[in-house]
C-alpha positions in Angstrom: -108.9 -30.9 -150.8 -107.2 -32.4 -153.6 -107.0 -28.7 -155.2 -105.2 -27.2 -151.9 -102.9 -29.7 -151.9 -101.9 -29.1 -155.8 -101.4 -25.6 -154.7 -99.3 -26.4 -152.2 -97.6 -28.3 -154.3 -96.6 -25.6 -156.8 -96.0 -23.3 -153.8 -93.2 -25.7 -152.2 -91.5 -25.8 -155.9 -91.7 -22.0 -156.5 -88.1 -20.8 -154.2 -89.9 -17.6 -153.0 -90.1 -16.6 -149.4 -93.9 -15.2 -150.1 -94.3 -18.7 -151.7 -93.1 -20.2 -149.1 -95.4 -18.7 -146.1 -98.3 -19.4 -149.0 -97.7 -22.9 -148.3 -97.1 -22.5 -145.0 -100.5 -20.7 -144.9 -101.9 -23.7 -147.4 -101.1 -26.2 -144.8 -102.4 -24.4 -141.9 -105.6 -24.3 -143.2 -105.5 -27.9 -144.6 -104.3 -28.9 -141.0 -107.8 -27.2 -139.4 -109.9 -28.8 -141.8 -108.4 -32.2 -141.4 -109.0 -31.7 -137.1 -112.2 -30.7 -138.0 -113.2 -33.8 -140.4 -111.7 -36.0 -137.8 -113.7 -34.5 -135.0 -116.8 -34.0 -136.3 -116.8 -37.9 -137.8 -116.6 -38.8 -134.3 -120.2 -39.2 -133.0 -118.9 -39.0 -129.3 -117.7 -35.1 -129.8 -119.3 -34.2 -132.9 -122.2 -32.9 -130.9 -119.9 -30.8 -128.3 -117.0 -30.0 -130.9 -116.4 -26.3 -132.1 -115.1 -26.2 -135.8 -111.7 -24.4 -136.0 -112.0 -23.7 -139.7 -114.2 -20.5 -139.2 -111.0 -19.1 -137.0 -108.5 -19.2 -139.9 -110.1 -16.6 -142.1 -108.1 -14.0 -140.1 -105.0 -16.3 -140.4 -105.6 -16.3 -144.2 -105.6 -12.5 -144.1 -102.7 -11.7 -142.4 -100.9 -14.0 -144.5 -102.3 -12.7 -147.7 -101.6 -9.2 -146.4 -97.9 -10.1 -145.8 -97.4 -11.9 -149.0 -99.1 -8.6 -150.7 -96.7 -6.4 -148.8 -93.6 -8.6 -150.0 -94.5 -8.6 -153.2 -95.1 -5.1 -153.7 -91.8 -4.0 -152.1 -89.9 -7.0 -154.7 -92.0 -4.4 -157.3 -91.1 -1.5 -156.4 -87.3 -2.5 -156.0 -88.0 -3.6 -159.8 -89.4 0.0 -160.8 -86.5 1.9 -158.7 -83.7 -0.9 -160.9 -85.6 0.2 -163.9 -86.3 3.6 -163.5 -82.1 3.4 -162.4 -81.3 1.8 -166.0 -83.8 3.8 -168.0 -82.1 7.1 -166.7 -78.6 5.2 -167.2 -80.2 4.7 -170.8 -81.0 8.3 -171.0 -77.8 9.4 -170.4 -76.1 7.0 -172.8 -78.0 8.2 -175.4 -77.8 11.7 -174.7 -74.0 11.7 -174.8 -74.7 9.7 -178.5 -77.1 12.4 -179.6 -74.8 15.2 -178.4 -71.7 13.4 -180.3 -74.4 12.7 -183.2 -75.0 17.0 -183.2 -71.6 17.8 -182.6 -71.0 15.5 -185.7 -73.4 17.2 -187.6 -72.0 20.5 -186.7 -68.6 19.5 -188.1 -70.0 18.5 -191.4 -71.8 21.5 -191.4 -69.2 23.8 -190.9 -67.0 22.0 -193.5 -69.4 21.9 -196.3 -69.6 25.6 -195.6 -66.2 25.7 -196.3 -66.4 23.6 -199.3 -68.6 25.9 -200.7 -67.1 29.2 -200.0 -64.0 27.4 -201.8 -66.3 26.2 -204.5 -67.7 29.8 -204.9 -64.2 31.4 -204.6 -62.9 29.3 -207.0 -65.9 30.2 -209.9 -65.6 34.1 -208.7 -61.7 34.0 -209.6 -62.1 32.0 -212.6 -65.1 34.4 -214.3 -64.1 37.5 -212.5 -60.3 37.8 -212.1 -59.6 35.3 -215.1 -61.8 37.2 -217.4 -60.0 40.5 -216.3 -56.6 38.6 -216.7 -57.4 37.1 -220.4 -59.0 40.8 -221.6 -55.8 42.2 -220.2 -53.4 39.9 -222.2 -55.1 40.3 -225.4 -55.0 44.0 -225.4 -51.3 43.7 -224.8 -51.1 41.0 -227.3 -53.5 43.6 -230.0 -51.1 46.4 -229.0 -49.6 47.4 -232.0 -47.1 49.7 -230.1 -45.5 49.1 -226.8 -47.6 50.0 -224.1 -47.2 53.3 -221.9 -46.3 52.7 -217.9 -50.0 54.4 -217.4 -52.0 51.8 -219.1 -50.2 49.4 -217.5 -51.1 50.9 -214.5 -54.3 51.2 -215.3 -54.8 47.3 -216.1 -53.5 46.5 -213.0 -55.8 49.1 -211.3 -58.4 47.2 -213.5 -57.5 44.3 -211.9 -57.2 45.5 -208.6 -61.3 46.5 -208.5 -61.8 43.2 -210.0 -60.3 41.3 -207.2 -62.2 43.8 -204.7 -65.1 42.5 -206.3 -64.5 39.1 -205.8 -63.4 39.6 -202.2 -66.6 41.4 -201.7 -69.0 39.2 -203.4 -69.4 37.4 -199.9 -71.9 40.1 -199.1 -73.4 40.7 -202.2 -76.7 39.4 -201.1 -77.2 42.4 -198.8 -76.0 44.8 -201.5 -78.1 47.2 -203.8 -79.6 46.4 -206.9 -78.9 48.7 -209.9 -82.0 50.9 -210.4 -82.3 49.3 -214.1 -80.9 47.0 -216.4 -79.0 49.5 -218.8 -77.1 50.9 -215.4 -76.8 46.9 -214.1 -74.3 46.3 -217.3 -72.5 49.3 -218.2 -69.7 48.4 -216.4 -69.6 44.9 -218.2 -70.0 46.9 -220.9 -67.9 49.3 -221.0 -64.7 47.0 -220.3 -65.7 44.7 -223.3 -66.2 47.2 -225.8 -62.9 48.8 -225.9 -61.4 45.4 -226.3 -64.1 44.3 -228.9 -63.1 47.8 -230.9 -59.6 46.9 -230.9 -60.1 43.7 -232.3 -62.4 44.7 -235.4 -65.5 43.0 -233.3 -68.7 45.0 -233.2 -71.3 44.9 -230.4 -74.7 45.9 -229.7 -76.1 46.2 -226.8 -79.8 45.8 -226.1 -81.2 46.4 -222.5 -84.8 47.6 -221.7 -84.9 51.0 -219.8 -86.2 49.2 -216.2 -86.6 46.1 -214.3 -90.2 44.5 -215.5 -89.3 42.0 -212.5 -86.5 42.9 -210.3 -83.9 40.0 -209.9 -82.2 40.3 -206.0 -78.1 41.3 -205.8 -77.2 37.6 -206.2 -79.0 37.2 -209.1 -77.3 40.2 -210.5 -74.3 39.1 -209.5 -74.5 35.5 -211.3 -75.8 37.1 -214.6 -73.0 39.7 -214.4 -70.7 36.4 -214.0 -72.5 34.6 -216.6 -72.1 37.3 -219.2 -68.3 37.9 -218.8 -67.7 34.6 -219.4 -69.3 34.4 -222.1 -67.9 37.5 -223.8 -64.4 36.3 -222.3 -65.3 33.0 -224.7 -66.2 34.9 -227.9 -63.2 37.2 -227.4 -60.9 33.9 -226.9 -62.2 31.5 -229.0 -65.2 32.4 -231.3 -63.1 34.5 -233.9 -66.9 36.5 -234.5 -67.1 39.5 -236.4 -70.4 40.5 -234.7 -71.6 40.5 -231.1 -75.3 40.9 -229.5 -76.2 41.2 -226.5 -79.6 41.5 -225.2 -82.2 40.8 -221.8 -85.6 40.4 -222.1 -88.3 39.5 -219.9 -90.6 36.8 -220.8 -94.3 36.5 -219.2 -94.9 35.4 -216.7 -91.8 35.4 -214.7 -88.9 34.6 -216.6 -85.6 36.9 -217.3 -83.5 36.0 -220.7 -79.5 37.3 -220.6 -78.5 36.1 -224.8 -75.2 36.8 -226.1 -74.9 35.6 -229.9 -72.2 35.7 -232.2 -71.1 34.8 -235.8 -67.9 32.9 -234.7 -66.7 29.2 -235.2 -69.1 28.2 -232.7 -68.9 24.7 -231.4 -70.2 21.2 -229.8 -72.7 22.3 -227.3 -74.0 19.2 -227.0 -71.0 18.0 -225.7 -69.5 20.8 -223.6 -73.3 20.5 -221.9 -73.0 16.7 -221.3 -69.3 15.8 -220.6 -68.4 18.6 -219.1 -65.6 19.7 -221.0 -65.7 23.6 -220.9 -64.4 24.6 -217.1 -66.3 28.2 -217.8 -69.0 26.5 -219.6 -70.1 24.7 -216.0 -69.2 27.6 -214.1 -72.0 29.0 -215.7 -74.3 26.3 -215.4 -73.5 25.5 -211.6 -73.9 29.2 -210.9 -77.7 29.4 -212.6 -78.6 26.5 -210.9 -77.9 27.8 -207.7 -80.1 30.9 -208.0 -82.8 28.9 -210.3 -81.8 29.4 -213.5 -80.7 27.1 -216.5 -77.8 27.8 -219.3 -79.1 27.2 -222.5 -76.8 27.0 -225.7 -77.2 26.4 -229.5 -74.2 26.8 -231.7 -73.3 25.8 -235.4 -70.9 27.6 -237.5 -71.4 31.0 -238.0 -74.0 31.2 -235.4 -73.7 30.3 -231.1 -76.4 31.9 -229.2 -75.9 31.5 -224.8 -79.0 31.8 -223.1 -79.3 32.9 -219.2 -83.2 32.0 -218.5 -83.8 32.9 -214.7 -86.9 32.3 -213.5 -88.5 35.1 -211.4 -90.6 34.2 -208.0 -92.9 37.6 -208.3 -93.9 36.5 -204.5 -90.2 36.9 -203.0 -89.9 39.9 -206.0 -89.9 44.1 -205.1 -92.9 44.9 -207.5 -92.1 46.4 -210.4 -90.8 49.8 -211.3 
């Protein structure tokens, strides 16, 4: 008894209409049971008197079954309000993620441009600006004035050396010369009419085919790599003698050299401090494809080395 009425206790402090016919329910029950004490104490009617307390089991139920059904409608009206702020939730941070990707996109799109600025800006510095120094030391070497023709044909030179920049875009889709000797004639040929003219002699040493085939941007970046550096001999080395050579080295490994006999200099520091604009041209444009610039120089002796390393698994086999 004591229990029940603790119960009802809690129930009457509890502001909760379910709580509320609980207690009402509580006190029902208590009321029976104290009719029935009362009654059955009474020796007079004990005998005769029918206890009421069996009669309030269905009372109990139906209560019970009413407080059930409140309290499951209070919880689904809490699973529709959530289910309403989880989808609110959803939304929210949809529209966060899609400004988040659209975000991303931007940056994207602008380091794409950054790039193709950062790759335009090496093409005309070891394409065009090669062309453009080669060009102004043969008029400079010109020992009588130049004809209009070879004018026009520097400018015509030139002109197929801006195509190439232009063009370099796609260069990833173009062919691959069929060997190395074919791959650097061009090169060739352009340096070694200036090198004559300026009492500098050359050789030229290129095996007969591709032991691993490099793809057309790795040709590319070697063709860029080697113009500058025989735009830098030409400019600054003062060298009597020129070499230039490609080897392969087992396993994998392509070698571009190009060493003269010039004044050389601080390779140390033109590596480390950066202070050579063609210098880490170079280097940034072998460290895209894989490769690594190497340099030793001392008076009388700089040797540039191209080392690319060759992935025969994403390599055409070999000739």
């Amino acid at each position: 008894m004591l229990g029940l009425c603790n119960k009802a206790y809690l129930a009457y402090k509890s502001p909760k209409t379910e709580v509320y016919l609980l207690l009402f329910c509580l006190t029902l029950i208590g009321f029976f049971a104290g009719v029935d004490v009362f009654r059955l104490s009474n020796a007079a009617t004990a005998s005769l008197y029918q206890p009421l307390s069996p009669y309030t089991s269905p009372v109990i139920t139906l209560f019970i079954a009413i407080i059930l059904g409140m309290r499951l409608e209070r919880n689904i009206q809490k699973i529709e309000k959530f289910n309403q702020d989880l989808e609110l939730k959803v939304f929210e941070v949809s529209d966060e993620l899609k400004c988040s990707m659209s975000e991303k996109h931007y940056l994207e799109l602008e380091n794409v441009r950054l790039q193709e600025r950062i790759h335009l800006s090496h093409d005309l510095h070891d394409g065009l600006g090669a062309s453009l120094v080669r060009s102004m030391i043969m008029v400079d070497q010109s020992e009588q004035n130049m004809s209009n023709q070879q004018f026009l044909s520097m400018l015509k030179l030139l002109r197929d050396d801006l195509r190439q920049i232009i063009d370099s875009g796609s260069s990833i889709g173009s062919k691959v010369p069929e060997n190395p000797k074919i791959w650097v004639a061009p090169v060739r040929h352009r340096f070694s009419q200036l090198m004559d003219e300026m009492d500098i002699r050359s050789k030229w040493d290129f095996p007969n085919e591709w032991v691993f085939e490099p793809n057309s941007l790795q040709c590319l970046t070697l063709m860029r790599v080697l113009e500058e550096s025989l735009t830098n001999v030409i400019k600054h080395s003062q060298a009597e003698h020129v070499s230039v050579s490609m080897q392969f080295v087992p396993p994998k490994q392509l070698v571009l050299k190009v060493q003269d006999d010039g004044i050389g200099f601080q390779a140390n520091s033109v590596l480390e401090h950066g202070m050579s604009i063609g210098i880490r041209s170079m280097q940034m444009r072998l460290e895209r494809v894989g490769g690594q610039l190497k340099l030793n120089s001392t008076p009388g002796y700089t040797l540039i080395q191209a080392v690319l390393t060759l992935d025969p698994a994403h390599l055409n086999s070999p000739r």
